[in-house]
Backbone as CSV, one residue per row, in Angstrom:
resi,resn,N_x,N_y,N_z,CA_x,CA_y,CA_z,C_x,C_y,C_z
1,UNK,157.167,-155.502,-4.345,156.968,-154.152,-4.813,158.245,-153.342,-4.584
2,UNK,158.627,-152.414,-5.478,159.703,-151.261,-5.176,159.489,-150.718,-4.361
3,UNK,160.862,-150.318,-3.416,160.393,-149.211,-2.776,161.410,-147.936,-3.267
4,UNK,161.501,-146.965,-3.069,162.052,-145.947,-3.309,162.221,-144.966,-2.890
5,UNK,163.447,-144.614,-3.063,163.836,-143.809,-1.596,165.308,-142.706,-2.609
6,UNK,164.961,-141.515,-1.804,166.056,-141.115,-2.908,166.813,-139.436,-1.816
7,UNK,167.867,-139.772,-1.856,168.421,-138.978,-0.692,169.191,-137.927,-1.476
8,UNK,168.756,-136.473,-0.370,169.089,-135.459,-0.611,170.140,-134.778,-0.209
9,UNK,170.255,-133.281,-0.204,171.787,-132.978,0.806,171.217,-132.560,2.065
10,UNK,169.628,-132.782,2.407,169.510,-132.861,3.722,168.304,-133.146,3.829
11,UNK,167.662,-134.708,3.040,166.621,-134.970,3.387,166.748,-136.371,2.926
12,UNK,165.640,-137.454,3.468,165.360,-138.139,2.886,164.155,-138.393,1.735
13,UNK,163.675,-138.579,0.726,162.731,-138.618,0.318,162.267,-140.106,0.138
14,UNK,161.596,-140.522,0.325,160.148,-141.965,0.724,159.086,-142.037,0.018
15,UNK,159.289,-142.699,-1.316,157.894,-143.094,-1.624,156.246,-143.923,-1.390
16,UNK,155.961,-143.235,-0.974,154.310,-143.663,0.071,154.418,-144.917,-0.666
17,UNK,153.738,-146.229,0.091,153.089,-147.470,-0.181,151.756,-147.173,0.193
18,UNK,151.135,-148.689,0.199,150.354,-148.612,1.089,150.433,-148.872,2.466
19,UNK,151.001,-149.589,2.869,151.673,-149.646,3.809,151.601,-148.164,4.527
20,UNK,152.219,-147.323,4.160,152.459,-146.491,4.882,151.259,-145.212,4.890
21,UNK,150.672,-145.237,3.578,149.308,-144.350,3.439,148.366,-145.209,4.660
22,UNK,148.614,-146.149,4.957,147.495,-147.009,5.978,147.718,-146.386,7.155
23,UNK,149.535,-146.673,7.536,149.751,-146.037,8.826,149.413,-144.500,9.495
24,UNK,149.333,-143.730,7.991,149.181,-142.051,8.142,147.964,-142.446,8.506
25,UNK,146.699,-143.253,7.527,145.861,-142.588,7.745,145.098,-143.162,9.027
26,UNK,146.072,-144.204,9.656,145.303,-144.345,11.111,145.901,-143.721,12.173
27,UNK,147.149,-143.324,11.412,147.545,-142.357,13.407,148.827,-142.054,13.193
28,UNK,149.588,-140.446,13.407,150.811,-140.419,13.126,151.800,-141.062,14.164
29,UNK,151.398,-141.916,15.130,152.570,-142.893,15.721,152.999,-143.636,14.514
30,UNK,151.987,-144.624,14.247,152.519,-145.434,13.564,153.293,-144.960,12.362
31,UNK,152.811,-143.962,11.528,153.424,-143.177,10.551,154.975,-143.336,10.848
32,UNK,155.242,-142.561,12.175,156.823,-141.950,13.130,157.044,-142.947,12.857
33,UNK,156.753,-144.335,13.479,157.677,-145.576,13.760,157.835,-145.983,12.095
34,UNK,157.354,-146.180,11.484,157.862,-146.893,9.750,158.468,-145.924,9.274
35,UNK,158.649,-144.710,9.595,159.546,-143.578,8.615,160.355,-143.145,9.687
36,UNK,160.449,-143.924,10.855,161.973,-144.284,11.543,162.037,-141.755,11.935
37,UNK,161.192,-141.267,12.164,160.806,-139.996,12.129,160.051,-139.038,12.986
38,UNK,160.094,-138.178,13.424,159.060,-137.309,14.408,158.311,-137.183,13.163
39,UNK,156.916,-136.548,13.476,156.006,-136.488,12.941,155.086,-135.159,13.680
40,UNK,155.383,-134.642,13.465,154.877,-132.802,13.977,153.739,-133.058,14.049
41,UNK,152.996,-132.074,14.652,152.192,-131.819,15.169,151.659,-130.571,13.939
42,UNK,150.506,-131.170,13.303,150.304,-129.989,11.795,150.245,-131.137,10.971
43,UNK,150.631,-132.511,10.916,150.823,-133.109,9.728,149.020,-133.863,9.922
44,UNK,149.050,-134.037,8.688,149.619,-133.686,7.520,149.541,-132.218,7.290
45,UNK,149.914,-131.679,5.918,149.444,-130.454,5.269,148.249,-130.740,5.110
46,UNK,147.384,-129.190,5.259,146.432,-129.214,4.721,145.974,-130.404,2.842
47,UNK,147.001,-129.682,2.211,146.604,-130.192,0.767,146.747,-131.484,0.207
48,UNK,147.194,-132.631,1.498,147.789,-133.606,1.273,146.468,-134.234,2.217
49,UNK,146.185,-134.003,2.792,144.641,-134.469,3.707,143.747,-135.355,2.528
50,UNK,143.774,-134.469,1.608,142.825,-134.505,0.733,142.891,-136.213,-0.212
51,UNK,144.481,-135.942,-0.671,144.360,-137.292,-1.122,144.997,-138.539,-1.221
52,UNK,145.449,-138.475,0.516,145.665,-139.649,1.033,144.993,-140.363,0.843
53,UNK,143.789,-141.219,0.997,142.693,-141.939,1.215,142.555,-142.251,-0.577
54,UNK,142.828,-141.345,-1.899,142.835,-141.406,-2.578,143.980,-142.637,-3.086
55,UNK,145.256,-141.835,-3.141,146.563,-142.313,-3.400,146.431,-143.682,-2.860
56,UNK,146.000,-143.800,-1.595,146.249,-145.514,-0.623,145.048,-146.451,-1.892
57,UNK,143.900,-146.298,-1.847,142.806,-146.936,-2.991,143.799,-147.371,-4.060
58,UNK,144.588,-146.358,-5.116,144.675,-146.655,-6.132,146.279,-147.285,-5.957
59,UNK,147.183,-147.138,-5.091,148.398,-147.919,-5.120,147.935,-149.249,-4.594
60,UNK,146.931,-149.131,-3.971,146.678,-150.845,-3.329,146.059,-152.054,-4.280
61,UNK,145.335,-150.811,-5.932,144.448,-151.532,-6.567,146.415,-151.696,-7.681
62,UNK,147.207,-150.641,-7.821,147.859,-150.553,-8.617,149.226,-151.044,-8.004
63,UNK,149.855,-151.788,-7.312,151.048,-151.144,-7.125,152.522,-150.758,-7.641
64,UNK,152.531,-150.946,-8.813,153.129,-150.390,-10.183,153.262,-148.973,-9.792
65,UNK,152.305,-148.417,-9.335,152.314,-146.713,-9.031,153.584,-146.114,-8.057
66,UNK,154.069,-147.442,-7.356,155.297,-146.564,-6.341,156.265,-145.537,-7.248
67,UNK,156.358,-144.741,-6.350,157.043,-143.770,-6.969,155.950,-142.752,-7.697
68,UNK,155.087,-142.775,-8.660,154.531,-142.104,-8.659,153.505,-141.312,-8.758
69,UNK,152.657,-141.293,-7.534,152.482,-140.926,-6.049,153.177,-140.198,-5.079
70,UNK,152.658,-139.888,-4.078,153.550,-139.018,-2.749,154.909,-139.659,-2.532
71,UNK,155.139,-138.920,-1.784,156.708,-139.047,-1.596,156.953,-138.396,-0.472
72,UNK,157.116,-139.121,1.126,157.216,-138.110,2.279,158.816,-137.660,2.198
73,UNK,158.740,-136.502,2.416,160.040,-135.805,2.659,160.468,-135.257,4.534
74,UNK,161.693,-136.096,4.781,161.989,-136.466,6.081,163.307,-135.854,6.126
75,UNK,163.350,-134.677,6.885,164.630,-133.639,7.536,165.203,-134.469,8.337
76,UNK,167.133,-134.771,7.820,168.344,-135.681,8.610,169.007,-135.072,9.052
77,UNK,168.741,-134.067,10.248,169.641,-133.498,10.910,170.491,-134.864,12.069
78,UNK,171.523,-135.109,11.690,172.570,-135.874,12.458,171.164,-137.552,12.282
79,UNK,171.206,-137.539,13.841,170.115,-138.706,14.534,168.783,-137.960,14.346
80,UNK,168.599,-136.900,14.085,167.559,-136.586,13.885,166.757,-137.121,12.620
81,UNK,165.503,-137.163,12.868,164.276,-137.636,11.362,163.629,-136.636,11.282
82,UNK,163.071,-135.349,11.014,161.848,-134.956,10.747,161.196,-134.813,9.903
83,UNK,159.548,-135.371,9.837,158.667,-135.236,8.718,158.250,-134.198,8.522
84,UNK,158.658,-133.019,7.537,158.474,-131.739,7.148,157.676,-131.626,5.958
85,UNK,157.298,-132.210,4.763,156.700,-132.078,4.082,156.486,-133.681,2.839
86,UNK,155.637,-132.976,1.806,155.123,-134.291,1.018,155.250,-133.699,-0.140
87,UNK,155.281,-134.793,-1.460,154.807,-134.124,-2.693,155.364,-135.242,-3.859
88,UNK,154.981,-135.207,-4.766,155.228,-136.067,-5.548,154.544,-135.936,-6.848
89,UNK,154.083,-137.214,-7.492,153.239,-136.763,-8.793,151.449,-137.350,-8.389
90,UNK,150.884,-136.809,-9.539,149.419,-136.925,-9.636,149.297,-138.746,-10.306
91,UNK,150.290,-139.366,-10.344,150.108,-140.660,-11.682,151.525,-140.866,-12.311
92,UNK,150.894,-142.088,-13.097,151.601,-142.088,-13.964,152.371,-141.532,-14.918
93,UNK,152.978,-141.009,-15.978,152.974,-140.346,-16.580,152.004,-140.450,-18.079
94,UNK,151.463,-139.276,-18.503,150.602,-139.783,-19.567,150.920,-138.891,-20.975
95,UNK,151.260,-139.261,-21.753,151.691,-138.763,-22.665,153.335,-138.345,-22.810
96,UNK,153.980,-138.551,-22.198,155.117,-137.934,-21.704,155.224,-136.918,-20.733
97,UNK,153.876,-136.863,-19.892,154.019,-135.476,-18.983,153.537,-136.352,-17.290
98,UNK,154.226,-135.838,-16.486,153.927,-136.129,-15.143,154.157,-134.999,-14.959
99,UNK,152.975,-134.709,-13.929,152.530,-133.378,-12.939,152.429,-133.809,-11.582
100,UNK,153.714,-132.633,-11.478,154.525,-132.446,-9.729,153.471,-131.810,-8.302
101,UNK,153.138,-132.115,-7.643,152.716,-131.291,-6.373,153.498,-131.156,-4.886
102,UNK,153.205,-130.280,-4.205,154.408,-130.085,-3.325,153.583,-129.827,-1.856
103,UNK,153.531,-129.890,-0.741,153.361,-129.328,0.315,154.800,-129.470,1.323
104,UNK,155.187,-128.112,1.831,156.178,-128.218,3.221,155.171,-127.457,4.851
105,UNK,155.651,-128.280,5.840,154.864,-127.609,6.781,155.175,-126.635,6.961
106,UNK,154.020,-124.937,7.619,154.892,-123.755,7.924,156.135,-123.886,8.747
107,UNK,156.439,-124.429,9.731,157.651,-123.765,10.383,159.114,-124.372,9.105
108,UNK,158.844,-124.907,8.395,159.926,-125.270,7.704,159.798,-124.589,5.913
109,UNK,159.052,-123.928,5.815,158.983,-123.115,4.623,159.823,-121.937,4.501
110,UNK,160.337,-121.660,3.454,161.186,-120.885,3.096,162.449,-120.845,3.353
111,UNK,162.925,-122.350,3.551,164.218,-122.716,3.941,165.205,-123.039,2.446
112,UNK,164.160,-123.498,0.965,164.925,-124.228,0.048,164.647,-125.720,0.318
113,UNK,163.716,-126.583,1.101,163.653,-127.590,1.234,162.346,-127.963,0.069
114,UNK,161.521,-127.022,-0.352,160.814,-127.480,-1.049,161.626,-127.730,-2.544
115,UNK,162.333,-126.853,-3.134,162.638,-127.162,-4.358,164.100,-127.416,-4.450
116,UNK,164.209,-127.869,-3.118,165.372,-128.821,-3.083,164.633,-130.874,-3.246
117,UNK,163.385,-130.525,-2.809,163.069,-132.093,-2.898,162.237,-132.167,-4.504
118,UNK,161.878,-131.160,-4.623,160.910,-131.123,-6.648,162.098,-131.343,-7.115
119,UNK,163.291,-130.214,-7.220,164.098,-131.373,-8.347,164.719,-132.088,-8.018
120,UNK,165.170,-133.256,-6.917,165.303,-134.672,-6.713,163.997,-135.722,-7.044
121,UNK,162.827,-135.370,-7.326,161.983,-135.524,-7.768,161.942,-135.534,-9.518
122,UNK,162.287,-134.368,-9.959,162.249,-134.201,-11.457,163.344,-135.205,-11.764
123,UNK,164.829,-135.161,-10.983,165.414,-136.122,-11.885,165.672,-138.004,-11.343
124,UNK,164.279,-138.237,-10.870,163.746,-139.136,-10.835,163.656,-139.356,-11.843
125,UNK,162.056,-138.904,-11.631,161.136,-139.168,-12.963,161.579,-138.880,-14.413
126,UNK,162.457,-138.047,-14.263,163.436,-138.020,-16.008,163.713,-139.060,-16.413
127,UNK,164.904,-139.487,-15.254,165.395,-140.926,-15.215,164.077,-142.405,-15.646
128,UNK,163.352,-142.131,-15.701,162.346,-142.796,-16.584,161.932,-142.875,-17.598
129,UNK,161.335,-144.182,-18.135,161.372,-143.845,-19.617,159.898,-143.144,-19.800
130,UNK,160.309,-142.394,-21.182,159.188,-141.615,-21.503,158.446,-139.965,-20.967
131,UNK,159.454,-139.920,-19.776,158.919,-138.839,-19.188,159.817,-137.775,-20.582
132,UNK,158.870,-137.132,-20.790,158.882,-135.540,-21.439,159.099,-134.542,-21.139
133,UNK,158.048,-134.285,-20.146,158.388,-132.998,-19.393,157.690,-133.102,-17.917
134,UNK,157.790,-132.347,-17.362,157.029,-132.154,-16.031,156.197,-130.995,-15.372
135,UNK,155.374,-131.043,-15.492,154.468,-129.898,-14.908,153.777,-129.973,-13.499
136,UNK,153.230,-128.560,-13.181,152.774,-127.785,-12.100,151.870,-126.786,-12.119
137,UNK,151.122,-127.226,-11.671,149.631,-126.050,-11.624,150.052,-125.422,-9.736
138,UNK,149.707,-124.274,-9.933,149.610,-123.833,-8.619,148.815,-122.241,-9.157
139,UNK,148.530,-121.560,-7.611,147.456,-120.557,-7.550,147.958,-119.283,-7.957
140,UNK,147.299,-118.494,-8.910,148.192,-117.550,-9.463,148.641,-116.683,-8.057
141,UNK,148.000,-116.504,-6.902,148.347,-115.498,-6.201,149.828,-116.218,-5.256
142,UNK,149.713,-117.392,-5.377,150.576,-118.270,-4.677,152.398,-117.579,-4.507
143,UNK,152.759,-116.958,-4.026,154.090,-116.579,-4.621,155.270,-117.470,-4.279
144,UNK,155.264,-117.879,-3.227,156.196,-119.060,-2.592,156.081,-120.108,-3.685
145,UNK,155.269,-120.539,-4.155,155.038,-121.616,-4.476,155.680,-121.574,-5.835
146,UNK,155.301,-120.058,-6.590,155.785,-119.899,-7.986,157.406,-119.569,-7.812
147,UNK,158.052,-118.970,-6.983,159.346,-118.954,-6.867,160.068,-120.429,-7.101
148,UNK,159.721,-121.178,-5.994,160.112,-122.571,-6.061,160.167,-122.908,-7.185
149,UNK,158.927,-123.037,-8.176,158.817,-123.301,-9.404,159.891,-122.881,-9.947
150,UNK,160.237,-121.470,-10.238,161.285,-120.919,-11.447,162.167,-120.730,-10.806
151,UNK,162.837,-121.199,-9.777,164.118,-121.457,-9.187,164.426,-122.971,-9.319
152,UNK,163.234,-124.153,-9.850,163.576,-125.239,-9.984,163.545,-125.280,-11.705
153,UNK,163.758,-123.762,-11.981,163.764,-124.344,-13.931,162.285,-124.371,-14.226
154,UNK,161.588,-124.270,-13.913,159.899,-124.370,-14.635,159.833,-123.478,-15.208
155,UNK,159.204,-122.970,-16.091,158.619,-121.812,-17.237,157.145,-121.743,-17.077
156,UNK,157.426,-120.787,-17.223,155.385,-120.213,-16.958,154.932,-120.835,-18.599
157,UNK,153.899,-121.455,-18.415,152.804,-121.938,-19.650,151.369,-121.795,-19.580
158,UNK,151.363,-120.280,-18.924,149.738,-119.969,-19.003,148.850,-120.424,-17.943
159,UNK,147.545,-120.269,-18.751,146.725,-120.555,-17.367,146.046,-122.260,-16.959
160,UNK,145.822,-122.631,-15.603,146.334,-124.341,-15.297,144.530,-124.631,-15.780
161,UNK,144.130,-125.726,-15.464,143.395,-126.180,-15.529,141.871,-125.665,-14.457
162,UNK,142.602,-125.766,-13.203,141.266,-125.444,-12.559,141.669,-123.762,-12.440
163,UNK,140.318,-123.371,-11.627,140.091,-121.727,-12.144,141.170,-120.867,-10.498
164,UNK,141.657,-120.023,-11.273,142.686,-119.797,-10.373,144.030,-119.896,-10.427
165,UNK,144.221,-121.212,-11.305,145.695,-121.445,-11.432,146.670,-121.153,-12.437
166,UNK,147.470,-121.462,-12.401,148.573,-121.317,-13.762,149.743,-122.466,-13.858
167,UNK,149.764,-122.509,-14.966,150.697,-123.961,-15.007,152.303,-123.327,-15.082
168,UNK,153.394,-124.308,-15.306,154.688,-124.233,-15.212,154.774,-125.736,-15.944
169,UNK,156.228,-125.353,-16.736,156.267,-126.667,-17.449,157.915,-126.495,-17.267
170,UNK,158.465,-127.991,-17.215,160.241,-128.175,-17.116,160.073,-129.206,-18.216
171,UNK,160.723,-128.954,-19.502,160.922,-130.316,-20.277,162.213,-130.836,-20.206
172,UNK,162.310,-131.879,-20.647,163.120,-132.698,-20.729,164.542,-132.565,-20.893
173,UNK,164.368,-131.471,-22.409,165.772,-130.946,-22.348,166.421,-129.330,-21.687
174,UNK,165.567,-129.089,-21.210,166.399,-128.336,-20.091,166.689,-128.637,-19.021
175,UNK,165.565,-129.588,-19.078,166.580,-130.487,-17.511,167.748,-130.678,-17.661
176,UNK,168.125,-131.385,-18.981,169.404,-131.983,-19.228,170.326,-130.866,-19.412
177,UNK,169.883,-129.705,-19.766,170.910,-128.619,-20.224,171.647,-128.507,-18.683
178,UNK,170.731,-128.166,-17.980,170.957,-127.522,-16.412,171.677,-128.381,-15.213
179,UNK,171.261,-129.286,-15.481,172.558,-130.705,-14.800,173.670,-130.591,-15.648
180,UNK,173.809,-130.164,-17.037,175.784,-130.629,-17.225,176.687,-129.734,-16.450
């Protein structure tokens, strides 16, 4: 199986196996020791609780899915590791669209680490074939969350799917505009 790993200007990013969805979900030692990482005290995020247990089922039935799936994001200060946040996609891509999700823990929010790891993320998944565009549902009241968004290039596209939200869409070729 791939693994994938894709380094930032001050992070590592790690695409979950199972392997490692096993280790989270039996105990963050083991987590620390395979992502070579501290592992705070708070982890997971709340919103990532949810579908661990999910993600581990379907990469174990799929594992074609590495990459995309979670993706732990691990702060490299010097010798330092820390596991600060997660996020990745919902799937595959389907139609040409993969949809991004993000969690960072509080003490490390509002540093630029979140949409410093979404677009090392976006130009992943660009770098793939077929991806189109990339989207993001988050909570209209959310404001952190929507900044990130339109500081990573997303465009507002109305209202998301479940009740509450609103989507953001990055296609393809503004990605490309915004990297030359």
């Amino acid at each position: 199986m791939q693994e994938y790993r894709i380094r930032t200007a001050r992070m590592e990013l790690i695409a979950s196996s199972a392997v490692l969805l096993k280790a989270e979900l039996r105990s963050s030692g083991y987590l620390s020791v395979l992502l070579n990482a501290v592992v705070m005290d708070g982890w997971p995020p709340e919103t990532w609780k949810l579908a661990a247990e999910e993600f581990m089922a379907r990469i174990e039935k799929h594992p074609g899915l590495a990459g995309w799936l979670n993706w732990y994001w691990v702060l490299v200060e010097g010798d330092r590791r820390t596991l600060i946040g997660s996020g990745g996609f919902t799937g595959a891509p389907f139609n040409g669209e993969a949809m991004v999700g993000y969690a960072v823990l509080k003490p490390y929010q509002g540093r630029g680490y979140g949409s410093e790891a979404v677009s090392a993320l976006a130009n992943w998944a660009f770098a793939r074939p077929g991806v189109q565009r990339i989207v993001a549902e988050t909570n209209h009241t959310n404001k952190k969350s929507i900044r990130l968004l339109e500081k990573c290039g997303f465009e507002y596209a109305g209202k998301g799917f479940e009740r509450d939200t609103i989507r953001y869409v990055m296609p393809k070729e503004k990605w490309l505009l915004s990297i030359k």
